[in-house]
N, C-alpha and C positions, 0 to 999 in steps of 0.2 A: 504494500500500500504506500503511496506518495503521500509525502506532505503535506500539499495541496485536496488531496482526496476532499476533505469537510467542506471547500471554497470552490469544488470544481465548475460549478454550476456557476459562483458569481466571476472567474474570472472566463469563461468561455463569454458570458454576456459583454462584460468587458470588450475581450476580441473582438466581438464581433461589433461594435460601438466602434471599435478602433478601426477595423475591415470598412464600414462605412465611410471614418474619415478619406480613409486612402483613398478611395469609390472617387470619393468628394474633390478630393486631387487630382485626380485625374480629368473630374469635367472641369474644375477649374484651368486645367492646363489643355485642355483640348480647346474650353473658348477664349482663351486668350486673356486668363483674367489679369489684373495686377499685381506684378511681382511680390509686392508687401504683402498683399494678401494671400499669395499664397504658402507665402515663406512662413506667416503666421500660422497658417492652418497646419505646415510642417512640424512647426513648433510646437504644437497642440497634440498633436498626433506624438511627437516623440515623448513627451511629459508623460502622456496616456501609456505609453508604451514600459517607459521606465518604473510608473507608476506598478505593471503588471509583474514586471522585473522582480522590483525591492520587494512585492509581496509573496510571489514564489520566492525570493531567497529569504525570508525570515520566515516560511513554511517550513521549506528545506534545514536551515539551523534550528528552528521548534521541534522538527518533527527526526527527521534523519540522522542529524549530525547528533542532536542528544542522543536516540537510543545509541548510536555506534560509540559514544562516549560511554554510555551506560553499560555498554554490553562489554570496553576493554578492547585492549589488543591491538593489532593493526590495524584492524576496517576503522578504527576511532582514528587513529593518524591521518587514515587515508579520506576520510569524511572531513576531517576539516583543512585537509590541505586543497579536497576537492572546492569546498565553501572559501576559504581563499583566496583560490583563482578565478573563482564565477566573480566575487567582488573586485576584485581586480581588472578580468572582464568588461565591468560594469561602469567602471570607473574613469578606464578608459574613454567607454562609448561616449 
């Protein structure tokens, strides 16, 4: 079971909220809208995005990276070096 499992439902809504903005972008950029405006709406869309990020990975360290701490051993090293690099990842983007 994922992390995420409890939430699955609110971030697929999410996506798909965000699927639309794209949708959005694209007729924006097909009719020739205004640059600002569409860079905004980019902007919008990435928040959203990051937004879905930061809450899958505080799932992932709630839910994964504790048991694998709980449970010891190597999969614990390997769990939060995994959680590490995803915010890393993340950070970059």
């Amino acid at each position: 079971m994922h992390g995420y499992s409890a939430d699955k439902q609110a971030y697929l809504t999410r996506l798909r909220r965000i699927e639309g903005q794209i949708r959005g972008l694209q007729r924006m950029v097909e009719e020739d809208a205004y640059c600002i405006d569409v860079l905004t709406q980019v902007s919008a869309a990435t928040r959203a995005l990051q937004a879905v990020a930061l809450g899958l990975l505080e799932d992932h360290i709630g839910h994964c990276v504790t048991d694998a701490i709980s449970a010891g051993g190597p999969e614990a090293e390997a769990k939060v070096k995994e959680a590490s690099a995803a915010i890393a990842r993340l950070v970059r983007s």
